[in-house]
N, C-alpha and C positions, 0 to 999 in steps of 0.2 A: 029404481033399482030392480035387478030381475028377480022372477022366482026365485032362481037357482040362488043366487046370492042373500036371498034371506034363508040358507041353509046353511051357510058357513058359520061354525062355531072358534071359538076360542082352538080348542083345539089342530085345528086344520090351519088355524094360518101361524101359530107357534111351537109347529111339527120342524123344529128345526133342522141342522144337516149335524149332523152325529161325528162328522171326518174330523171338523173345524178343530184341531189341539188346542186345549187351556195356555197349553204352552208358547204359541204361537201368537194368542193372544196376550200374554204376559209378556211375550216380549216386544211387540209394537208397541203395547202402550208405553212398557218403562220407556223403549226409543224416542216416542213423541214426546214423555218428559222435559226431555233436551229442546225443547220448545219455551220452557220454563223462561231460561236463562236468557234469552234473546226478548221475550217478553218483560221479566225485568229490568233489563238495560233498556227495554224503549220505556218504561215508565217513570225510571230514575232519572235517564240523560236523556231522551226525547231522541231526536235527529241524529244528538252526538253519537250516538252507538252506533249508526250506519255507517255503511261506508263510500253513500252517497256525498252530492257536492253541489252548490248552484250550478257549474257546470255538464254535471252529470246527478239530474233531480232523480232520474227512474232507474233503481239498480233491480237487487235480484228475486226481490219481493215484486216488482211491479211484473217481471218475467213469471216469476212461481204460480200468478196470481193468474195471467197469460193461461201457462201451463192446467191449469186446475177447470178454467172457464170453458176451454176447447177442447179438453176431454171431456166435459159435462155434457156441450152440446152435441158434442159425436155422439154418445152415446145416447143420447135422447134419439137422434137422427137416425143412426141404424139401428136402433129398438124399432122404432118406427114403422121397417118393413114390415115386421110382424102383425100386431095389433092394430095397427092405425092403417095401411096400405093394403092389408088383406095377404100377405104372401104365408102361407101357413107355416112351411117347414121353418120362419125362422120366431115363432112364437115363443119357443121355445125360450129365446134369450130375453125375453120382456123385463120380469120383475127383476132378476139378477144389474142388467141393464139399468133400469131406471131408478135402483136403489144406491146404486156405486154417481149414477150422472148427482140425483140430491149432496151424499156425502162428498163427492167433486165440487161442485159449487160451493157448498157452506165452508168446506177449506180455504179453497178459493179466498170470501168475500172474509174470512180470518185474518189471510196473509194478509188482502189488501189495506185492511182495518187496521191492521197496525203499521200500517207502511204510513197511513194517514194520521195528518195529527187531528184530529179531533171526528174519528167514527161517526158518532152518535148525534154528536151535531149535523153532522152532513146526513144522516137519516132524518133527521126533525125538519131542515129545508128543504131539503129535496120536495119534502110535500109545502110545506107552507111558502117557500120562495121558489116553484119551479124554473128554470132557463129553459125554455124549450129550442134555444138556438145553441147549447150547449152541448157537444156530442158524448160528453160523460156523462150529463145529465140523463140524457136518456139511453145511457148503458145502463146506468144503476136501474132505472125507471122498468127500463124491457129485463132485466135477469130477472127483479123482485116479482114482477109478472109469469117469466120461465118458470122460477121456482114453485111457486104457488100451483101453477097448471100440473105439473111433473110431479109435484106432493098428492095434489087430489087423482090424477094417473095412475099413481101406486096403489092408492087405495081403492081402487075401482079393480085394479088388477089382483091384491090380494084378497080383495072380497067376487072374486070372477064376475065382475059385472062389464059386462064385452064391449057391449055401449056405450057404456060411460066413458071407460077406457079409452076407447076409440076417438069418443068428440073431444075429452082432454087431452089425449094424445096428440091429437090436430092441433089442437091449440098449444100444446107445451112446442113442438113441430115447428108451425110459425112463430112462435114468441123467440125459441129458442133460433132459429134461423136472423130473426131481426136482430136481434141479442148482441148476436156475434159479427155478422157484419155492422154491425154500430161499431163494436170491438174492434175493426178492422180499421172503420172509419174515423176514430181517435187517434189513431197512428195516420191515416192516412189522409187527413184535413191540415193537417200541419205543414203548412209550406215552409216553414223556417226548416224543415229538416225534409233535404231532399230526398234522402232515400228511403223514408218513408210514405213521402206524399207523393197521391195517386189511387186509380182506385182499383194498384193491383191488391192491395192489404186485405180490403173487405172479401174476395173471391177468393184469396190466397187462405183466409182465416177458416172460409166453407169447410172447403179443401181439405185443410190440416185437422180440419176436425173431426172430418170422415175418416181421416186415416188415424189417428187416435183412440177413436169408438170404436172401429173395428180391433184393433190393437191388442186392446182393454178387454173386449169383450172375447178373445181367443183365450185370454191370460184367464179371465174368472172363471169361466165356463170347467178349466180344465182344474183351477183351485176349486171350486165346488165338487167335483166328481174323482179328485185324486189322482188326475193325468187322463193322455187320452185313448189309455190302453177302457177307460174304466166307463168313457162316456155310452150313454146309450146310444142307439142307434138313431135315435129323432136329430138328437145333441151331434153326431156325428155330421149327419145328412147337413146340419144349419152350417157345423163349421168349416168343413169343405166349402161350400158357397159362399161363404165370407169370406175366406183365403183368398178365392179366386178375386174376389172384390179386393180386395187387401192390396194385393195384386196389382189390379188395372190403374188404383189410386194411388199407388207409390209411381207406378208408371209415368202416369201424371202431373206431379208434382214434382220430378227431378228433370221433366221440360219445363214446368213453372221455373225450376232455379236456374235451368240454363239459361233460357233467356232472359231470367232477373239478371244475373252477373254479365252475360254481353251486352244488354242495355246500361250496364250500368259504368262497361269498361269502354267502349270504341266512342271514340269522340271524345274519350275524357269529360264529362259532363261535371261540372262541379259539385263538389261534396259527394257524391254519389261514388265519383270515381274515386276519391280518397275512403271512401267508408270500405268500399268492396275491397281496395288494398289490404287494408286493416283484415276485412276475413280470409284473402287468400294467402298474405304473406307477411301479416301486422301480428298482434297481440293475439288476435282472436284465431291463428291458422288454424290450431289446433284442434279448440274444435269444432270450430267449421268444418277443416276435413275427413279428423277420425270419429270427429262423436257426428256431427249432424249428415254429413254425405256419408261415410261408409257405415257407422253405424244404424244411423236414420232411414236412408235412404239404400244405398247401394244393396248389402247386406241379405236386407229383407227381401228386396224385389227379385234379386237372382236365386234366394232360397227357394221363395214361390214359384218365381218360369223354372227350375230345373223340378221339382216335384208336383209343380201342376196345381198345386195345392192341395192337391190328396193326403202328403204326408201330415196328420196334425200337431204331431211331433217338431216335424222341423218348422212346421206353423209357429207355434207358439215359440220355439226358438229365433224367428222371424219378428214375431210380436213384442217380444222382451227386448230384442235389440229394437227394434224403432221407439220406443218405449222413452226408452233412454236417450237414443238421438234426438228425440221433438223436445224434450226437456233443453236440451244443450240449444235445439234451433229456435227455443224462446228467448234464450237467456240469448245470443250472438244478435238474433234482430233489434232486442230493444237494447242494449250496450252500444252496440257496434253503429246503432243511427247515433248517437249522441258523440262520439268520442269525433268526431269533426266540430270544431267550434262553431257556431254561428253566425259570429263576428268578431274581426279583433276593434279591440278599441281606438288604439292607433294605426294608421295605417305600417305594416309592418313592424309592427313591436308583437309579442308574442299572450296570445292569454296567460289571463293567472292559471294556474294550476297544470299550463300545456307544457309537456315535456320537449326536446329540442326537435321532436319529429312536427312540433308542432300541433300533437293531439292530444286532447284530455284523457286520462285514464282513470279507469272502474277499477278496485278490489272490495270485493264482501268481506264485510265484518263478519267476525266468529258470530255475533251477534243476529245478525242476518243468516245467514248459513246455519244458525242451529234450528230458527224461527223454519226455516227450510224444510229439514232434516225433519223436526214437531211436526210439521204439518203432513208430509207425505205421507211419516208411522202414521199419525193418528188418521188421516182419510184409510190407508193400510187395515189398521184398527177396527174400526167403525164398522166396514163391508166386514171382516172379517165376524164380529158381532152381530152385526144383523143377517148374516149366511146362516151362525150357529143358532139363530132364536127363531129367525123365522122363517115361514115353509116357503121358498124363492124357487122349488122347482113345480113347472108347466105340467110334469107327471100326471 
């Protein structure tokens, strides 16, 4: 550890942000309460409270769980310029950053814990009976490692030790990078389900995560400082340059889904082409088109090309909307691959539980959807408490 950092006292690292309302924290956490109730119904009825199905095993927990892991990594990722890459101006977003990616993940691996029936167990094998040809195996394997690297990160950063910082950073970096393309490649190993197998999933998951972290970290920055009338001018200089970033990667990503959806429509490819039906004109149109293209994608990107990303205002209006649309684009990729059956049993006679279009369908349980709801408060929560306790600006 450096000099300097055997000067930081108690004080200095639990100077916390004075803005944070008691009030605001009262009311996440009663919100994430509602976590309760979904939690007792998987303890009581197990499975039955879901509103999963053998043909439809992965509903809105295995999405949420998506949702929570690829914000984590983003935000490890675009921390990353700062303290790990050496670009100064965005040092700024470090601890704020790597504090919200930890409480992103541990929600995360919540949801998915209770999606699973038996957690705890699948903690104890994982190390005593590993599979290493197993590509969940070594998701759980690479996050538990993320985690660990991004914990001691933090702590290197609240006790300003730059080096330390750095060579963990590198390592949460690559751990977190291996992480999630694994994440990518659990969807994307599966050849029983076309529209996910391939290995656009793992590049696609990069992707998504980059535009996530930056997202995330426009929205905190400006909940920390009380809007962006109020940020300093360092806080400014970072988020302008994110924007523009913000920007390039939404760019990017709605050529990812164009050409996902014409590869998936001309020639009719099977199961593929039935899936993408489902999101352009099935079950799912809605939001695939209002919540993940216009709000996700379109939205944001035409807010940033007409303001350049100077405005930080219409930034973070930008940011809240995609926000919301990547949530919706977890939830349509992992439903929308499953609702094609895999096979029927008889040739032309119809699956169990397929409706007369011939596809299976998803609806979340209240039970699920609160388990949801719990979790978002309480990650909500958690940053919102650790903003108020501890000193998270670069100042």
């Amino acid at each position: 550890m450096s000099a300097h950092a055997t000067t930081i006292n108690k004080s200095d690292i639990f100077n916390g942000n004075k803005r944070i309302s008691k009030v605001w924290l009262g009311l996440f956490l009663l919100i994430a309460l509602i976590g309760l109730y979904g939690v007792f119904k998987k303890i009581t009825l197990g499975d039955a409270a879901y509103g999963v199905t053998k043909t439809v095993p992965w509903g809105i927990l295995i999405s949420t769980y998506v949702f929570f892991v690829v914000s984590s990594t983003g935000l490890c990722l675009i921390s990353s310029m700062g303290h790990v890459f050496g670009i100064e101006k965005y040092e700024v977003i470090g601890k704020r950053a790597i504090i919200l990616a930890i409480f992103t993940l541990l929600c995360g691996f919540g949801v998915i814990g209770l999606e699973l029936g038996h957690p705890f167990r699948m903690m104890i094998y994982n190390i005593i009976s590993p599979n290493f040809k197993s590509a969940i195996w070594w998701m759980g394997t690479l996050y538990g490692i993320y985690l660990v690297c991004i914990a001691i990160e933090f702590y290197f950063l609240m006790t300003h030790n730059h080096s330390g910082a750095q060579i963990a950073g590198l390592a949460g970096f690559i751990a977190g990078i291996s992480a999630h393309s694994n994440l990518g490649a659990v969807f994307g190993f599966l050849e029983a389900r076309p529209f996910w197998h391939g290995p656009y999933l793992p590049i696609y998951f990069i992707l998504s995560a980059l535009i996530s972290g930056t997202a995330l970290i426009l929205i905190i920055m400006n909940v920390a400082y009380g809007g962006p009338s109020r940020l300093p001018e360092k806080a400014k200089e970072a988020l302008k340059g994110l924007s523009k970033i913000f920007g390039l990667l939404l760019g990017i990503i709605i050529f990812f889904d164009i050409w996902k959806v014409l590869t998936s429509v001309y020639g009719a490819p099977p199961e593929k082409y039935e899936t993408v039906k489902v999101l352009l004109t099935g079950d799912l149109s809605i939001n695939f088109w209002f919540f993940e293209v216009l709000l996700g994608m379109v939205i944001p990107f035409l807010i940033i090309i007409i303001t350049k990303g100077n405005n930080l205002k219409a930034s973070l209006v930008a940011a809240i909307s995609a926000v919301i649309g990547i949530f919706f684009m977890r939830y349509d990729l992992v439903i929308a691959g499953q609702m094609v059956p895999m096979r029927e049993p008889v040739p032309g006679a119809r699956v169990q539980g397929a409706g007369l279009d011939g596809l299976v369908h998803y609806t979340p349980s209240f039970a699920e959807i609160s388990i949801v709801i719990g979790a978002i408060s309480l990650c909500i929560f958690l940053y919102l408490f650790a903003e108020k306790i501890l000193n998270l600006s670069e100042e």
